[in-house]
N, C-alpha and C positions, 0 to 999 in steps of 0.2 A: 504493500500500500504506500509505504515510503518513497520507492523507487518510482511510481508510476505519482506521486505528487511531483517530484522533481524533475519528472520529465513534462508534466504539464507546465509547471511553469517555465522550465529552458524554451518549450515551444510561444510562452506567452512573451518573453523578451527576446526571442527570433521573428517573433510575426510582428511584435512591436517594430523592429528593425526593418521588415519588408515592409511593413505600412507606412514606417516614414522617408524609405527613400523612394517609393512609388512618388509621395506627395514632394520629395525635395524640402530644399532652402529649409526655414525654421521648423517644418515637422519635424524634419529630423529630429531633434531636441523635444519638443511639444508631445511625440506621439509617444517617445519615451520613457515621458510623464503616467501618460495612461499604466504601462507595465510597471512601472515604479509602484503607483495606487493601488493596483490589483496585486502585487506581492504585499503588499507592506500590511495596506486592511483585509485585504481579504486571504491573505495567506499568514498573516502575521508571520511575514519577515521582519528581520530590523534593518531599517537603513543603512545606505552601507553611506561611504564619507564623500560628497561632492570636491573635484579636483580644484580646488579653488586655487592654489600656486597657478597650474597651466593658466585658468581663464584670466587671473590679471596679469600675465605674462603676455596672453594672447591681446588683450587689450590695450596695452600700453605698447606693443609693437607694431599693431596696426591704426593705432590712433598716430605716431608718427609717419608710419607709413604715409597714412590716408592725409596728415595736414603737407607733404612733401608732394602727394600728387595735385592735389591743391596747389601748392605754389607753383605748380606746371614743370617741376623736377622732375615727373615721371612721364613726361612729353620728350623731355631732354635725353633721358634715357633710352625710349626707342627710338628718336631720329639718328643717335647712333648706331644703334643696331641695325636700320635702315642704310645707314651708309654702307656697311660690312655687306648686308647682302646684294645691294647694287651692285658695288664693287665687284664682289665675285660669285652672279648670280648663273654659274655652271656650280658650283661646289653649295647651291642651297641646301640639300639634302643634308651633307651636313652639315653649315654651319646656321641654318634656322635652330633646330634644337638644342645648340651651344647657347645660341640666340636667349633663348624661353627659357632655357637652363637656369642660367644666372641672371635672368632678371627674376626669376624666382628665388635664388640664393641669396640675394641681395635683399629681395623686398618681404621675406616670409609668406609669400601666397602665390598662388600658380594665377591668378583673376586679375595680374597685369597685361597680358598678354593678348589681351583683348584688341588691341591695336593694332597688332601685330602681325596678328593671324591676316587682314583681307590682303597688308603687304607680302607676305610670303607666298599668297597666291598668287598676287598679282605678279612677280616677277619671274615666280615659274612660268607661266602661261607669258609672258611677253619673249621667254628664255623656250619656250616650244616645252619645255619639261611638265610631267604627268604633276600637277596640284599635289594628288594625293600622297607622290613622294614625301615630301618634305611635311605639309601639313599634319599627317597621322602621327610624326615620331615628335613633328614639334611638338602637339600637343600631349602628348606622352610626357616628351622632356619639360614641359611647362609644371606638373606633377611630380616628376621623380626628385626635383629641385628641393622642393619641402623636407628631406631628409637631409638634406646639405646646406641648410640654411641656418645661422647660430642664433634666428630672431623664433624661428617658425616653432610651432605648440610640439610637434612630434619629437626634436630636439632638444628643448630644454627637458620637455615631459622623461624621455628616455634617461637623461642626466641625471634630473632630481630621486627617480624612483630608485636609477641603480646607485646612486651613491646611500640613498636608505636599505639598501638590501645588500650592500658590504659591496658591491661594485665602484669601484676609486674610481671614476671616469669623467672627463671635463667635456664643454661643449667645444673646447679643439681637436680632444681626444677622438670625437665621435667624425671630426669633419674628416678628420687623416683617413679614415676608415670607408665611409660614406663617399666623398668627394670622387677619386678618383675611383672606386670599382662602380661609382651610376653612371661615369663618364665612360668607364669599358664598357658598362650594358649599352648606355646612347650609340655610342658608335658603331656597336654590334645593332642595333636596331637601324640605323640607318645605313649599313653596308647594304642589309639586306633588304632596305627599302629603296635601293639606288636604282634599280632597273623592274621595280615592282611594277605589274599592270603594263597593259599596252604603251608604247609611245601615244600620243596624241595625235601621230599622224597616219597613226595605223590603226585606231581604236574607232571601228565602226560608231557606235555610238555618240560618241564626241563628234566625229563629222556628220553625222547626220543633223545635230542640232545645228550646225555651222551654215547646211543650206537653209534653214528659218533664216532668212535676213532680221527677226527681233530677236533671236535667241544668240545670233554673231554680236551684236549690238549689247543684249547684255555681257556676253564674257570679255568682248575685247575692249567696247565704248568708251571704258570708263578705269582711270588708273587712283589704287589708294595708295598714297604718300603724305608725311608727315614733314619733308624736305621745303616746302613754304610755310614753313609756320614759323614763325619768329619765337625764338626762346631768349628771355629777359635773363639779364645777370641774377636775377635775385633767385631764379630758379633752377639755375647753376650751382650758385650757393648753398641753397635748400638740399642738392645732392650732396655737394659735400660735408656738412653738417650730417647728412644720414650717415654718412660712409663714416664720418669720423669718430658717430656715434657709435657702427658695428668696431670700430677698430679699439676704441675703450675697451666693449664688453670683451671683444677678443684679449685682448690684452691683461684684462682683470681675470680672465679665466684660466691663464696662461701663470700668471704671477700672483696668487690667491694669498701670499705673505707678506702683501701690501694693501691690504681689504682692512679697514679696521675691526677690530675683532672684540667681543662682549665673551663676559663670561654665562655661562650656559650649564645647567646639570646633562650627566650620561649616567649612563650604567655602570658598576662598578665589573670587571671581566668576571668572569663566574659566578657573578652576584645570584645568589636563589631568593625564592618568594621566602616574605617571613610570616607565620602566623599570627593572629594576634590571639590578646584571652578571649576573644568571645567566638573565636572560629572565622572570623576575617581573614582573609587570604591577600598581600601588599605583595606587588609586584613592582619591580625594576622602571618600568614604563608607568605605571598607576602614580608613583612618587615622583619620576617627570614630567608626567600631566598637570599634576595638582603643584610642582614647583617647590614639594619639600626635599630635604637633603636630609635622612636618617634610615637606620636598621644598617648602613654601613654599605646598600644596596649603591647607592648615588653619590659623586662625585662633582665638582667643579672644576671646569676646565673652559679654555679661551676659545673659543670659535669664530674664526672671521666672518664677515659680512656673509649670506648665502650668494648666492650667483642667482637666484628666481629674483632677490630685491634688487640684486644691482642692475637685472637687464631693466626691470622698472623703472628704478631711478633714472638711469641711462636714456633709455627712449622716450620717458614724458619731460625730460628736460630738454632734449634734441627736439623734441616738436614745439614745447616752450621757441625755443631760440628761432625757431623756421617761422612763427609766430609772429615774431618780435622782430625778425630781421631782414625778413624773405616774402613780405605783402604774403602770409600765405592765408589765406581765410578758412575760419575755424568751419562755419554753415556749409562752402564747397565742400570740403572734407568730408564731413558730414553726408553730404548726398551725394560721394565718391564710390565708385564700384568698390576699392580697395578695402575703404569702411565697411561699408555696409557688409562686405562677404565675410569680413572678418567678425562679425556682430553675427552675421549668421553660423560662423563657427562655433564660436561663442557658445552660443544658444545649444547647435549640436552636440559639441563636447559634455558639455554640463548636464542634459538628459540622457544620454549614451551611456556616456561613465559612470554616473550615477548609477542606472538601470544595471550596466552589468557588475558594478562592485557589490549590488546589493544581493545579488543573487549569485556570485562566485563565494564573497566573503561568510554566507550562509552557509554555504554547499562545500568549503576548501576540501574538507576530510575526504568526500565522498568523489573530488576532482583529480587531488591524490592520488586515490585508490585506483580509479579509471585510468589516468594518463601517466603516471607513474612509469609503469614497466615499460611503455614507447619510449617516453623521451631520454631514460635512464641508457637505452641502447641505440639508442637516434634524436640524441637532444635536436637536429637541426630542422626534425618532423617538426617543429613548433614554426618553422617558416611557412608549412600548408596553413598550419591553424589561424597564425596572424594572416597571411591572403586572404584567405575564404573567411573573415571575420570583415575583414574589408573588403570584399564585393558588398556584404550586405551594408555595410555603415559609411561608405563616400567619404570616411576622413581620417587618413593615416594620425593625426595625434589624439582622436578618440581611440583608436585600437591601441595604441601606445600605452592610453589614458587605462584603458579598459585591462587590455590581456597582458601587458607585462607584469606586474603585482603577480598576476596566476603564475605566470611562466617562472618567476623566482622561488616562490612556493614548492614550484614542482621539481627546486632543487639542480636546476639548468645553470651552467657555467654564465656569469655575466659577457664575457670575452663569447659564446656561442649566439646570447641574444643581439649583440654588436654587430654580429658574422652575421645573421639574417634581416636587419632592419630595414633594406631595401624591398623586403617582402610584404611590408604595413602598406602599400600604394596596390590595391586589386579592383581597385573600384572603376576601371576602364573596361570589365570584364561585360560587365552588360552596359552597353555606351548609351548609358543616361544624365553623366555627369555634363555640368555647364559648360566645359571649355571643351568635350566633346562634340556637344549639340553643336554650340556656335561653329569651330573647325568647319564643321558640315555645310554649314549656310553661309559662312563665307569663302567657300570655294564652287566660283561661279561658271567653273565648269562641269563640276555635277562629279567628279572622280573621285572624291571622297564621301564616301557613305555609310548611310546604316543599313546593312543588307535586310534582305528579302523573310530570313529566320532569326533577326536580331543579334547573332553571335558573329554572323558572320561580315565581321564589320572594318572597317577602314584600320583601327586602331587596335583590334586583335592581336593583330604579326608582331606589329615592334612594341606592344606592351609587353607581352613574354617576354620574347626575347630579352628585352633590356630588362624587366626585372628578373631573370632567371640567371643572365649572365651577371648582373650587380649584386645579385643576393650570392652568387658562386665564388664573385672576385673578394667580397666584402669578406665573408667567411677566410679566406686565406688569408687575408692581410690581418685581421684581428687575430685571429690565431696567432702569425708570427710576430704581432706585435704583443700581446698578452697572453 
C-alpha cells in the first residue's frame, strides 16, 4: 500500500511537470504549485525547502543583465557578432553557434539571441547555404551556454549544493570543466551539420517556392541587420561595467582569502547527537540552526563572505552604476525580453524545486534503496536521469535545483556529477522551447522545422550530439582534474 502511495504521487509531480510545460512560461512554476498542494494537504507531506540562494542569485543577474540591454549594451553586442558573421559568412555553421554560445556565457540566458537568429538566416541564404545548417546548432549552442556561464542559476546552483555536500568546487572550477568539452560537443554538432539537408539549389522544395514570385519576395526581399543602428558610448560602457562586473565575481571566486570573513558555528568532526533528561534528541545541525555553541557538538570558526552574496552584491551594484552612468532606464528593463524571461525563470525554479524537494526529501530512504545499486556500479547513469528530468522541466538550473541534492544522497562522487552537467540541457528533445519555436519562424526559407511526428525535428541531430559529446568530454577532464 506504501509503495503504490509513492508511486501515485511520483506520477502526480510528473504530470505536474507535463502540465506545465504543455502551458510554458510561468506555468511552469504555477502548475507546480498544484502538486506541491496535493502532496502536502492531501498526502500530508512536509515541505520540502524553496531554493531561495539560486532565485536571488537568478534575480540580481538578470536585473543587471536586463538594465544593460536597456542601455542598448546588448545591441552593441550582436552588431558585433554580426560583423564576425558577415565577415566570414562561408564558415556560419560554425561560427553562429560560437556566436549564441557566448553571448549566452556572458549574459546568463540563452533569450539574447533573439536578434540574432533572422541575421544568421539571412546570411546563409544570401551565402546560397541551407538556413537550417547553422540555425539548428545555433540555437542548441544559444542553451548549452547556460552551463558555462559564472552569472547563470544552473552554475552557481551546482556550486552552492556541492560545496554543502563536501564537494570543494568554485564557479571557475566548474567553467574549466564545462567550457571547453560544450565547445567539443558544438563543434561536433556542427561538423555534422555542415553539409546537413539538400543544398538549396538542389532541394526541390525550396525551388518550388522560388517560382511563387510572393514566396521569392519573402525569403530574399528583405535583409535583417543591426549594422545601421547607431550605438551611443554610454552603451559601450554599460558593457563594460557588465564584463567588469563578471571579472570581480570571477576573481573573488578564484581568490576567496580576500572575501571578508565573519565568524560562523560548524560541527564539531565526529560530533554525535546528545540526549537530553527528558528524551530530546540535539543534533550537530539543530545547535546550528538555532545559533547555540554547547554539548561540545559546535564550534566557531571564520568563514568568508559566501560567493551566492557576493554575485549579488556584484550584479545589483553593476546595474546600480549602468543606472547612474549609462542613461540606462530602469521601466525598458523592465519590459526587456532578458527581464522578463529571467522573472519567468524565477517563477519556474521556485515551483519545480520546491515540488521535487518535497517529495525526494520524503521518499530519500526508499530512492536509496531503488537507485543505489545502479549508480554504485554506473555512477555516470545519473546523466540519463538528469536529461530525461529535463525534457520534462525546460530549465537546466531547476534540474540542478531539483536532482543534484538526490544525486549526493545517493553517494555519487562530486568530481562524476561535474563529469555529467552538460547533460541538465534535454529540453530540445520535444522542440517546444522558445528559442526553438522562434529558430523556426525566423528562417524564411522554411529548412528549419518541426517535422511531421514532432521528434523528428531541425534541432534533434546537433542536440545529441553536442550534448552526448560535452557530457563525454566533461567527464574526462573532471576526472583528471579531481
Amino acid at each position: 500500500m506504501a509503495t503504490l502511495s509513492i508511486i501515485l504521487q511520483l506520477c502526480i509531480v510528473l504530470g505536474a511537470l507535463w502540465v506545465g510545460s504543455r502551458y510554458g512560461s510561468l506555468a511552469l512554476g504555477a502548475i507546480s504549485g498544484i502538486g506541491l498542494a496535493i502532496l502536502v494537504f492531501g498526502f500530508g507531506l512536509k515541505p520540502g525547502t524553496p531554493p531561495t540562494d539560486v532565485i536571488y542569485i537568478i534575480i540580481a543577474a538578470v536585473t543587471c543583465a536586463g538594465i544593460m540591454q536597456a542601455s542598448g549594451g546588448m545591441d552593441w553586442l550582436i552588431q558585433l557578432a554580426e560583423r564576425l558573421l558577415r565577415k566570414h559568412p562561408d564558415r556560419i555553421t560554425f561560427l553562429a553557434p560560437l556566436c549564441t554560445f557566448f553571448l549566452t556565457v556572458l549574459v546568463g540566458t540563452g533569450h539574447v539571441v533573439y536578434t540574432l537568429m533572422p541575421i544568421i538566416c539571412d546570411i546563409a541564404l544570401k551565402k546560397g547555404i541551407r538556413p537550417e545548417r547553422p540555425c539548428g546548432v545555433a540555437s542548441i549552442a544559444s542553451q548549452v551556454g547556460i552551463t558555462c556561464s559564472p552569472i547563470a542559476a544552473a552554475v552557481v546552483a551546482f556550486v552552492s549544493i556541492s560545496n554543502a555536500n563536501g564537494f570543494d568546487v568554485s564557479i571557475p572550477g566548474v567553467l574549466m570543466v564545462s567550457i571547453p568539452s560544450c565547445l567539443c560537443g558544438l563543434m561536433a554538432a556542427a561538423a555534422a551539420s555542415y553539409h546537413r539537408g539538400l543544398d538549396l539549389d538542389k532541394d526541390p522544395q525550396f525551388q518550388a517556392k522560388l517560382k511563387d514570385p510572393e514566396q521569392y519576395k519573402f525569403i530574399y526581399g528583405s535583409s535583417a541587420t543591426t549594422l545601421d543602428k547607431e550605438i551611443p558610448q554610454s552603451a559601450k560602457n554599460a558593457v563594460f561595467i557588465f564584463l567588469g562586473a563578471l571579472a570581480v565575481i570571477v576573481f573573488f571566486a578564484i581568490f576567496q582569502n580576500v572575501l571578508p570573513s565573519y565568524s560562523t558555528l560548524r560541527a564539531v568532526k565526529g560530533a554525535a547527537p546528545t540526549t537530553l533528561a527528558d528524551g530530546t534528541v540535539i543534533t550537530p545541525d539543530q545547535l546550528i540552526k538555532s545559533g547555540i555553541q554547547s554539548f561540545g557538538m559546535t564550534e566557531l570558526y571564520q568563514k568568508p563572505l559566501a560567493m551566492n552574496l557576493v554575485i549579488q552584491i556584484v550584479m545589483i551594484a553593476a546595474a546600480a552604476l549602468m543606472i547612474i552612468f549609462c542613461k540606462a532606464s530602469p521601466k525598458k528593463a523592465v519590459a526587456g525580453p532578458v527581464w522578463q524571461s529571467g522573472m519567468v525563470a524565477v517563477v519556474a525554479i521556485y515551483g519545480i524545486a520546491w515540488l521535487a524537494d518535497t517529495f525526494f526529501s520524503n521518499y530519500l530512504t526508499e530512492m536509496k534503496t531503488l537507485l543505489s545499486g545502479i549508480v554504485a556500479q554506473y555512477p555516470w547513469s545519473i546523466a540519463l536521469v538528469f536529461f530525461c528530468v529535463s525534457v520534462l522541466i525546460n530549465s537546466q538550473g531547476a534540474v540542478v535545483v531539483a536532482m543534484l541534492p538526490l544525486a549526493y544522497s545517493l553517494g555519487i562522487p562530486g568530481w562524476v556529477l561535474l563529469g555529467v552537467l552538460p547533460s541538465v540541457y534535454g529540453y530540445f528533445f520535444i522542440p517546444n522551447y522558445p528559442s526553438d519555436i522562434a529558430t523556426v519562424n525566423f528562417d524564411r526559407s522554411g529548412t528549419t522545422v518541426i517535422g511531421k511526428y514532432l521528434l523528428n525535428h531541425s534541432f534533434m541531430m546537433p542536440g545529441l550530439i553536442c550534448v552526448s559529446v560535452s557530457t563525454l568530454v566533461a567527464y574526462l577532464i573532471s576526472m583528471l582534474i579531481y
